[in-house]
N, C-alpha and C positions, 0 to 999 in steps of 0.2 A: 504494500500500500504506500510506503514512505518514498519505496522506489520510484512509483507511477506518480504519484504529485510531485518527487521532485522534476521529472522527466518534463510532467506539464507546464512545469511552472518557467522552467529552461527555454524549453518549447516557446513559450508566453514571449520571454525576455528576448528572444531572436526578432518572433515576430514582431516586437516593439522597437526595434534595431537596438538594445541595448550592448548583446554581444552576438556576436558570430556563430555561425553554424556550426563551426570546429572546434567550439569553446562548448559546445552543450556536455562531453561528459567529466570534465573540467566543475562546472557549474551543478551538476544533479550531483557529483560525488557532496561539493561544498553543502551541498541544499540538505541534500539526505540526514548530513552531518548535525546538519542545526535541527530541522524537524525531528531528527532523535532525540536531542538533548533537550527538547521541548518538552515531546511525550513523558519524552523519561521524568522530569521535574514536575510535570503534571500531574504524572500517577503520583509520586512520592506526596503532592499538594493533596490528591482524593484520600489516598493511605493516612495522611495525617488528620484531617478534618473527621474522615471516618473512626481513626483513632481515641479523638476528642482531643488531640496536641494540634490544631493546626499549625502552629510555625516551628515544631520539632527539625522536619524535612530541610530546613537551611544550617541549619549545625550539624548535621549528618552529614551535607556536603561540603561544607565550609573542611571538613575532617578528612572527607572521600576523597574531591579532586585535587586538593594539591598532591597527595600522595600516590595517589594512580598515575597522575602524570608525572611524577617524577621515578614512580618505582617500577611502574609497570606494572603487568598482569593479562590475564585469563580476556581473551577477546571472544567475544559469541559467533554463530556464523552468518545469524543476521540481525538486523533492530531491534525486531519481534523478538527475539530472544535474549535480545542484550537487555529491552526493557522490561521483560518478566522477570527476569533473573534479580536486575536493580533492585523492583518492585519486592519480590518476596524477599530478598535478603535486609530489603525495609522494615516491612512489615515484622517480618520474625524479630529484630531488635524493638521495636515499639511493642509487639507483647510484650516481651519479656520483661522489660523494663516497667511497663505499668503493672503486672502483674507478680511479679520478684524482687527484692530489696538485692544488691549486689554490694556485698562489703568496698570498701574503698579499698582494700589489700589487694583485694582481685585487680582493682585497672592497675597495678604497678604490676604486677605479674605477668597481664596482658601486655601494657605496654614493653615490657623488656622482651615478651616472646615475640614482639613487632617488629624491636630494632633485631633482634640475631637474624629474624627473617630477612631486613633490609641488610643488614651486613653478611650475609649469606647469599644473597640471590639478586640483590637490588640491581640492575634494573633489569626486570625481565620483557626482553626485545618482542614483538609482536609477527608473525611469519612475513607478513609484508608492508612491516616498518621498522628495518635495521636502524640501530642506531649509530653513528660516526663515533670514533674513538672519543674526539672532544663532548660529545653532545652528551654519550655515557657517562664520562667521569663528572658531568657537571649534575644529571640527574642522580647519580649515586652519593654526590655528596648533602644533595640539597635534600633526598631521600632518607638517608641517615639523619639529618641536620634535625628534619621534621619527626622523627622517629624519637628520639634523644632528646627533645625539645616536649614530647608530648608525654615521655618515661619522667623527666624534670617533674614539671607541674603535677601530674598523677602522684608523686614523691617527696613533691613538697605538702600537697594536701595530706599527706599520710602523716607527717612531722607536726603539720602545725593543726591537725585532728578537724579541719574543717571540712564542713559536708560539700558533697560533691552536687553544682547545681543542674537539676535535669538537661541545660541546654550543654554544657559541658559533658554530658554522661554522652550525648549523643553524637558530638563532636567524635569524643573517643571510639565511638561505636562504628563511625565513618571510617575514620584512619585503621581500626581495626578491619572492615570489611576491605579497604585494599588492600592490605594483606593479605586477607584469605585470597584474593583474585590473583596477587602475586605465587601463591602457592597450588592453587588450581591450575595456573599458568606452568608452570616447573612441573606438576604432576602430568600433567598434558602432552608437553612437548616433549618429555621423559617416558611417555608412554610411546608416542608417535616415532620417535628415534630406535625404540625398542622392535616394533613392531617392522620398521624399515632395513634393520638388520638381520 
C-alpha cells in the first residue's frame, strides 16, 4: 500500500513538472520512507491513547531513534512489517509497565546489558546499507556514548534512591528495544551466513 501511494504521489510530482521521469524511483524510495515513519508514529499515537498514556509514545522514541541509528539492527522485509513489529514491541512495554512495578535495580542491569550489547556488536550494518569505515566508527562511538550515558542516569537514580518518572521508564524502554533489534539483527545474519555455508 505505502509502495503504491508513494509510486502515485511521484507519478503526481512529474506530472506537475516538479521532477523528472528518471527521478520517480529516487522519489517513491524517499516517499515510502516518510509514509512509514508516519504510520509507524501513528500507531504508537493509537497504542498510547488506547493505553490511556497518550504522550508515552515520544519518550519511547526520543530513547528508540537515536540509538537504532547509530547502533543499528534487525530491518523487516517490508513496512507492513516493520510497523507491526514497532507497534507490538510498543505495546508489550506499555503493559507491562502499567500493569508491573519494575524495581529501579532492574534498569541499571538492563542498561549495562545494552552497552556490552553496543560494545559487542554496535553497529550492526543492514544487507543493503554498508557502512564506510569512517561512518562506522563515528556510529559506534556515538552508540556507546548513548548507551553509557543512559547506564549513568539509571545509576545515579539508584544512589540518590529517586523514583524513576514514567516518561523516563519509557525513554529507557526505547533505547532498550534497539537493542533487542540490534541483536535480532546478529541473530539473523548469523543465521543467514550459516545456512549459506
Amino acid at each position: 500500500m505505502l509502495q503504491q501511494l508513494s509510486l502515485k504521489i511521484a507519478n503526481q510530482m512529474v506530472s506537475d513538472q516538479i521532477i523528472h521521469e528518471g527521478q520517480i524511483p529516487v522519489y517513491k524510495y524517499g516517499l515510502e520512507l516518510v509514509l512509514s515513519s508516519i504510520a509507524g508514529i501513528l500507531a504508537l499515537v493509537i497504542v498510547s491513547f488506547i493505553g490511556g498514556e497518550p504522550f508515552w509514545w515520544m519518550s519511547y522514541l526520543v530513547g528508540f531513534v537515536p540509538m537504532r541509528l547509530t547502533g543499528g539492527g534487525y530491518h523487516a522485509g517490508s513496512h507492513r512489517s516493520c510497523i507491526a513489529l514497532f507497534t507490538v514491541f510498543y505495546a508489550i512495554n506499555l503493559f507491562i509497565f502499567n500493569f508491573f512495578i519494575i524495581p529501579k535495580g532492574t534498569w541499571v542491569i538492563i542498561c549495562a546489558v545494552n552497552v556490552l550489547i553496543l560494545y559487542i556488536f554496535s553497529p550492526v550494518e543492514a544487507k543493503n546499507k554498508p557502512l564506510h569505515v569512517v561512518k562506522r566508527k563515528k556510529n559506534r562511538k556515538r552508540s556507546l556514548l548513548l548507551g553509557m550515558l543512559n547506564l549513568s542516569v539509571a545509576v545515579g537514580l539508584l544512589i540518590l534512591q529517586n523514583s524513576i518518572p514514567s516518561w523516563l521508564i519509557l525513554y529507557f524502554a526505547g533505547s532498550t528495544m534497539a537493542c533487542v533489534s540490534i541483536m535480532l539483527a546478529v541473530v539473523i545474519n548469523t543465521f543467514r551466513k550459516e545456512r549459506q555455508s
